[in-house]
ZAMARGU-4260 file (C-alpha; in steps of 0.2 Angstrom, whole numbers, plus 5000, padded with zeros to 4 digits):
<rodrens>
0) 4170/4965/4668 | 4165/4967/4686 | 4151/4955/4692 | 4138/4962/4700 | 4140/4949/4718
5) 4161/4954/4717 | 4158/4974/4714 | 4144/4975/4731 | 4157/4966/4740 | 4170/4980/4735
10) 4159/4993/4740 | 4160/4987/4759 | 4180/4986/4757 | 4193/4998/4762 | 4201/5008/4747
15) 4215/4996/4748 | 4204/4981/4749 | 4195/4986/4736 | 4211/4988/4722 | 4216/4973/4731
20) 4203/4964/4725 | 4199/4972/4709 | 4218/4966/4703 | 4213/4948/4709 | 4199/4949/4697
25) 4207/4956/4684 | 4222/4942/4684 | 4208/4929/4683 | 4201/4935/4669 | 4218/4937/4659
30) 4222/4920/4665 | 4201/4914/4661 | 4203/4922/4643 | 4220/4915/4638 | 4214/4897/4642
35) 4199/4900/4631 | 4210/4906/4617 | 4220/4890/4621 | 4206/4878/4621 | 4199/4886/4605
40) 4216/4884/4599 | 4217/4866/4605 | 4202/4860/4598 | 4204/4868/4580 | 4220/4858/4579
45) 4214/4841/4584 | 4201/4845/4568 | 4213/4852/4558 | 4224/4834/4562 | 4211/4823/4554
50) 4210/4833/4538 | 4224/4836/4532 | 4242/4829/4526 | 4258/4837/4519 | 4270/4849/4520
55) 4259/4867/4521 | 4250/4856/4535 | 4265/4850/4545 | 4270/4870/4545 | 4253/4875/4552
60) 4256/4862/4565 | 4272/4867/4572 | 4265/4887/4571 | 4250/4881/4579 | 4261/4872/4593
65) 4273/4888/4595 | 4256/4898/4598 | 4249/4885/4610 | 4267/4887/4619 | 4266/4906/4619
70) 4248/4905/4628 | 4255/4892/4642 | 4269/4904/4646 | 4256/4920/4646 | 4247/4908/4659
75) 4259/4904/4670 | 4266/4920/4669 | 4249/4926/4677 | 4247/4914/4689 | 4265/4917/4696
80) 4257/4935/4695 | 4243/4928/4708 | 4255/4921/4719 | 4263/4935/4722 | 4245/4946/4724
85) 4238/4932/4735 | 4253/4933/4748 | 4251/4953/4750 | 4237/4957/4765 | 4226/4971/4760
90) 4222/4975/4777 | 4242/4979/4785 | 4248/4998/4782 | 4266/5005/4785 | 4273/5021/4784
95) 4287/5017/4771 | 4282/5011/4755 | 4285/4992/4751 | 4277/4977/4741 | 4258/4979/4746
100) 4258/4999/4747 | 4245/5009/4740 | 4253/5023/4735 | 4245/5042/4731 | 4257/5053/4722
105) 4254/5070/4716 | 4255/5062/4698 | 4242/5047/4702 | 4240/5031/4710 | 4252/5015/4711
110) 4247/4997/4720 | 4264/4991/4723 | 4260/4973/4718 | 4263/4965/4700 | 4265/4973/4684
115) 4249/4973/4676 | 4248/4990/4672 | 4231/5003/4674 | 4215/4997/4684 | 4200/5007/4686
120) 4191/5008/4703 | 4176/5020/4703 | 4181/5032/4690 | 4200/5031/4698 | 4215/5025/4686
125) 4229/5016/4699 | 4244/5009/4691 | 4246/4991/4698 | 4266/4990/4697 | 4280/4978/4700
130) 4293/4982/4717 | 4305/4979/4704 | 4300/4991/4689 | 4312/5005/4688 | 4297/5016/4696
135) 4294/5003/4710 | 4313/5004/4715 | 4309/5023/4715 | 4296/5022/4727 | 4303/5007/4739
140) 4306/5012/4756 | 4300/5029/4753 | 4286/5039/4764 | 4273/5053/4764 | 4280/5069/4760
145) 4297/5063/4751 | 4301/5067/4734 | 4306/5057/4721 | 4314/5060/4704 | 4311/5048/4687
150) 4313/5050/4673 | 4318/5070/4675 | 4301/5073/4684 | 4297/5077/4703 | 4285/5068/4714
155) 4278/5070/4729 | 4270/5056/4738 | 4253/5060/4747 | 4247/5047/4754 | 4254/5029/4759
160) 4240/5015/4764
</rodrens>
């Protein structure tokens, strides 16, 4: 999925940088691969127009046009995702945890970003998660050393970039 030009870059990027970036990626694919689906979707409907009449057709229509909808709200559901990705600077660190954080617990590791769910970055699974997911809330304003509790399970956090 990684481009051989995109993943060199990486190398020479900060840990942070480098999830950073991969999330980037991985939202233009998810954006890239839905508009195909949509196109396809498109095109074979346009065909399907000009050969076809009645009832069992107008009904494949109208599914075809709720499907077509479905696929422009996954889009701009992903790019209001990128927004949000594009406005967080890799590069800035705090102490506390906040929108941008990348975040090492003894259970794993969360990029405070969107919620897109699990990214691999050599080998390493990190859990790219909204601010406002119940887990998020958990961590926000949070620091190395404290614990949290959720779900009836401790963490500690390790590590704050």
């Amino acid at each position: 999925m990684l481009k051989a030009y995109n993943y060199f870059f990486i190398l020479l990027m900060t840990l942070k940088e480098s999830i950073h970036q991969v999330l980037r990626i991985q939202l233009k694919f998810r954006i890239d691969e839905i508009q195909n689906i949509l196109d396809d979707l498109l095109l074979s409907g346009s065909r399907d127009a000009k050969s076809s009449a009645g009832d069992k057709h107008e009904t494949g229509v109208a599914m075809a046009q709720l499907d077509q909808e479905k696929l422009r709200y996954q889009i701009y559901e992903f790019q209001k995702m990128e927004e949000i990705v594009q406005k967080i600077n890799p590069s800035k660190s705090n102490n506390r945890i906040k929108l941008g954080s990348l975040v090492q617990t003894d259970k794993g590791w969360f990029y405070i970003s969107v919620g897109l769910g699990s990214l691999t970055f050599k080998e390493q699974v990190i859990f790219a998660i909204n601010p406002e997911a119940p887990f998020g809330k958990a961590l926000i304003e949070k620091e190395k050393g404290d614990r949290i509790h959720f779900n009836g399970v401790e963490s500690i956090i390790l590590q704050v970039l």
